[in-house]
N, C-alpha and C positions, 0 to 999 in steps of 0.2 A: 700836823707834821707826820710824813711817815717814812719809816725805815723798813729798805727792804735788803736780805742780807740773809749771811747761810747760820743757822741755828745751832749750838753749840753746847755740848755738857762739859765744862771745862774741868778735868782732872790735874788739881794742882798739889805741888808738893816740892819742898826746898830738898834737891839731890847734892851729889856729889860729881864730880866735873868727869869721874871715872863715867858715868852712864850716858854722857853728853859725847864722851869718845867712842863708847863701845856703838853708837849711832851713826856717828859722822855726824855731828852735829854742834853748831857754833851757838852759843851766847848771845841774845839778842840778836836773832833770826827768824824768822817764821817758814814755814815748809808742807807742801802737802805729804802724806804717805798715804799709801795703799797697806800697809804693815800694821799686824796686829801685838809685834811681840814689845812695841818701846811700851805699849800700855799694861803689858800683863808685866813688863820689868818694873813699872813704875808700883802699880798699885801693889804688887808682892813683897817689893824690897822697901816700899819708903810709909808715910803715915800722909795719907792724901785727903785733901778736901774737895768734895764734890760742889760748884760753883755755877751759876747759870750765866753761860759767855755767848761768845759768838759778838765779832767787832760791832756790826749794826745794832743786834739787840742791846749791848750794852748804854750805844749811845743815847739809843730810844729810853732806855731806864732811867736815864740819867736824868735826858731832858725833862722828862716826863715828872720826875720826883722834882725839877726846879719848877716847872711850871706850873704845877700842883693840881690843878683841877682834873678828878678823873678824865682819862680818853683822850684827850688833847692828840695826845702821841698814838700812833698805830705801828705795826709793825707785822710782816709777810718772810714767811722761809720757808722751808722745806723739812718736818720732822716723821721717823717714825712713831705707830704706836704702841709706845711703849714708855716704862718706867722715867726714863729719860725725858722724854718732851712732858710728860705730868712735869716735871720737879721744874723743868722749862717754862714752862707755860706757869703753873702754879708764883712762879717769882716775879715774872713779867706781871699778870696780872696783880698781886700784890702789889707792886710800884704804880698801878692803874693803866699799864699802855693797854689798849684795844688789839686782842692777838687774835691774827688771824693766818692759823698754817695752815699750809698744804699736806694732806697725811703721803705717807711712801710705804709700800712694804718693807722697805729697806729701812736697818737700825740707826736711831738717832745719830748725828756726827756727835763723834768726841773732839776734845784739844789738850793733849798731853802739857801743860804748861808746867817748865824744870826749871827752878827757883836756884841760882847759881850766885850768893852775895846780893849783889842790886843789881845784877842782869838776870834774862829771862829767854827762854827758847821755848816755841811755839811748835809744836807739831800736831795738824789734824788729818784725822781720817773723815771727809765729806758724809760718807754713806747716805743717808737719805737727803741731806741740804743739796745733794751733785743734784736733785729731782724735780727742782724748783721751775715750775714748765709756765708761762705766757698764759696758757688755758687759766690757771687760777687766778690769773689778773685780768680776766675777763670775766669773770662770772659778775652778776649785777651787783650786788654788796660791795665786792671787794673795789671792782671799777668806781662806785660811787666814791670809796675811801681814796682811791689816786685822784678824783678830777675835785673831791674837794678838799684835798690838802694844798697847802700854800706855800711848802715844801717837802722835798723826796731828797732821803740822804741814802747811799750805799755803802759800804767802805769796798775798794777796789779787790778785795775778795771773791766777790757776787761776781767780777768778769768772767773766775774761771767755771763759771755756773750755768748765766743765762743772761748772755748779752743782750738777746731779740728782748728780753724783761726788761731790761735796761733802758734801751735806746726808746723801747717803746712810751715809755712813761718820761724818760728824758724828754722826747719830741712833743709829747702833751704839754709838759711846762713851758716847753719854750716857746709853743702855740699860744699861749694862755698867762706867759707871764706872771709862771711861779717859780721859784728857786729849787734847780736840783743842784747835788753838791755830790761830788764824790771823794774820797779817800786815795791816795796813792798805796799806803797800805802795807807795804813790804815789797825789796826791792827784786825778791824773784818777777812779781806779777810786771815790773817795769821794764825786765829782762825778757821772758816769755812770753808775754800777754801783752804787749804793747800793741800789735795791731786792732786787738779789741780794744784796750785802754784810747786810742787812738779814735777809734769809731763813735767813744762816747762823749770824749773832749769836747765838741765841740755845740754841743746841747749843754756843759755843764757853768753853772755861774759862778762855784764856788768849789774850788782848789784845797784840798786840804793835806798834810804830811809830814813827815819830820825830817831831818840834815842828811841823814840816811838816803833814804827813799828819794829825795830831789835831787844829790851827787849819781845816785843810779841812773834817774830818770837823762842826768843830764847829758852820760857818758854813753849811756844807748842810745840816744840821741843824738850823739857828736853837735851837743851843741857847745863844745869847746869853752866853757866854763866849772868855775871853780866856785865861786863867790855864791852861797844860798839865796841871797836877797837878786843877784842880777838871774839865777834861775828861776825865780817864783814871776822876775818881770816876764820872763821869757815866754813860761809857761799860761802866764795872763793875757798876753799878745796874741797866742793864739786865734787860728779865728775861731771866730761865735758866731751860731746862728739867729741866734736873738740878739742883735743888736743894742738894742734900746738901754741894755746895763752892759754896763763893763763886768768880766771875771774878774774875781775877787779869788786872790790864793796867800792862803794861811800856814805858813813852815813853823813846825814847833822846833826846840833843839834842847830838851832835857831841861837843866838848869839854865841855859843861856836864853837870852831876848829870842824874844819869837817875834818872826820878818812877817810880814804883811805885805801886801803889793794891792792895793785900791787904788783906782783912777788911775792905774800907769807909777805911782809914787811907793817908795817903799820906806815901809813905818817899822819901827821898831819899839817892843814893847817889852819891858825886865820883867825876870821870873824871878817871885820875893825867895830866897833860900833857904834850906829846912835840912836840919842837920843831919848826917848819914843816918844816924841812930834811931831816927824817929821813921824811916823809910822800912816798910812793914813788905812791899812787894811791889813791884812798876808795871805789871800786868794791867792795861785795861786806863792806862794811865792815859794815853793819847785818845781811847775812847770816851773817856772822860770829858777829857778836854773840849770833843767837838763836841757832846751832850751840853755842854756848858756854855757853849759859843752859841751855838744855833737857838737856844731855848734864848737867849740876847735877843737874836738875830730875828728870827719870828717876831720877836716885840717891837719891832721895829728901834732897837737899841744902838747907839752907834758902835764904831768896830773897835774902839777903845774899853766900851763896857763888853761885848761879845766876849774878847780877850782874855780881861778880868776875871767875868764870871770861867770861862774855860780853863784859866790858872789854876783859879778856887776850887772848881771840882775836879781837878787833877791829882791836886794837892792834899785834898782830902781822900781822893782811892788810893794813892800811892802809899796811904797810912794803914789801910786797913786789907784785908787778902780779899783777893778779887776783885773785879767792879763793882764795890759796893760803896753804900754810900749811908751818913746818920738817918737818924729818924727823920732829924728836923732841918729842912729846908732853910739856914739863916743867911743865903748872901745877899750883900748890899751893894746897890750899884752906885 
């Protein structure tokens, strides 16, 4: 499996809703900035934990630690060198993915992540992940690791990066008859980046996102719905260039069932509940999830276990700060 995606040092830290305003910034949102000052307000005023993020790599970690045999998982960004992509890279490789970046002169991307109760705001500065060029997915190594994975996940971040990256490895799968899957991701990228998001739709087999992000998707869209489960059909309907499988799209929605649409039918599946108090940070929580799903999914596991297992490792980073996960690997399908 491989994850290709912008590289992230995630600076986290439960604030006060005063720093959320003094930004212009909402509560379970996510945003790019060019702006250096919401990180020098963060780390001055509050007691932060440095965390190795970035949506893709997370999911890659994740899978990676369910499916346990070193290298399994791979994963491609864009860092600088420096301080930052060590502690990056040193974590990835710890969980066993196969990292392989591209360096930049430019400094590692940060992710300002403000811990507000049990919501959460996202703000990165790109810096060197903006860098992530086609050229590196062509060099021989790295090509060997796209044509022989069996899956390519992106989370819909990487649009605002290197679409030509995208589409190009999208069309190999679909050449070839492996599974790419992308993330919807936050609903700016659904708003702005729709005609890239657009471009790749139709190479992708596997839909994935939350209640959010699919009400966006739906209203820029004018596709004059309301209902999550009648958008994930809609969104599956799509055309596809690979014919031979139907799109498969996976809507999370927090505590609530999470909608599924396979073969045109939409399934629903409960999320067991877990009491406010035990909820430690929701960062990295959806990242989770598809680490959890796809490492199913790979196994050729049906979308009931996929599911499960995405619950289960949701449910456990949502306990702990950051996308992090225990030692030990105990889910049962």
């Amino acid at each position: 499996m491989l994850g290709m995606g912008n590289p992230l040092l995630d600076i986290s830290a439960t604030v006060e809703k005063d720093l959320l305003t003094k930004h212009n910034l909402k509560s379970n949102d996510a945003i790019l900035t060019e702006e250096e000052q919401i990180f020098q307000d963060l780390v001055k005023d509050y007691k932060v934990d440095y965390i190795a993020g970035g949506a893709t790599q997370n999911t890659i970690r994740v899978a990676q630690w369910i499916l346990g045999k070193k290298s399994l998982c791979a994963y491609m960004g864009c860092v600088g060198r420096d301080d930052s992509s060590k502690k990056l890279e040193e974590k990835a490789s710890e969980a066993g993915v196969n990292v392989k970046y591209q360096y930049s002169d430019k400094p590692t991307g940060r992710c300002a992540v403000l811990i507000t109760g049990q919501d959460r705001s996202l703000v990165t500065k790109l810096d060197a992940a903006n860098h992530f060029t086609v050229s590196h997915l062509e060099e021989g190594d790295n090509w060997a690791i796209v044509t022989s994975a069996r899956c390519v996940y992106s989370a819909g971040f990487f649009l605002t990066v290197s679409v030509e990256s995208m589409l190009k490895v999208a069309k190999q799968c679909s050449l070839n008859n492996r599974t790419y899957c992308l993330n919807l991701s936050a609903p700016f990228l659904c708003q702005f980046f729709k005609d890239q998001m657009a471009s790749v739709l139709p190479f992708t087999d596997i839909v994935f996102g939350n209640e959010t992000e699919a009400a966006t998707y739906a209203e820029v869209n004018n596709l004059g719905l309301t209902d999550v489960g009648e958008i994930a059909k809609k969104i599956a309907m799509l055309p596809k260039e690979n014919g031979s499988t139907s799109r498969l799209v996976v809507i999370t929605q927090g505590s609530d069932p999470v909608i599924a649409v396979q073969h045109g039918k939409i399934l629903k599946f409960p999320v067991e509940s877990l009491a406010k108090e035990a909820i430690v940070d929701t960062n990295g929580a959806g990242d989770a999830f598809v680490g959890g799903f796809l490492a199913q999914h790979v196994l050729g596991q049906p979308i009931a276990v996929a599911v499960k297992c995405g619950n289960w490792a949701a449910r456990h980073c949502i306990q702990r700060s950051g996308c992090t996960m225990p030692d030990i690997c105990d889910f049962k399908a």
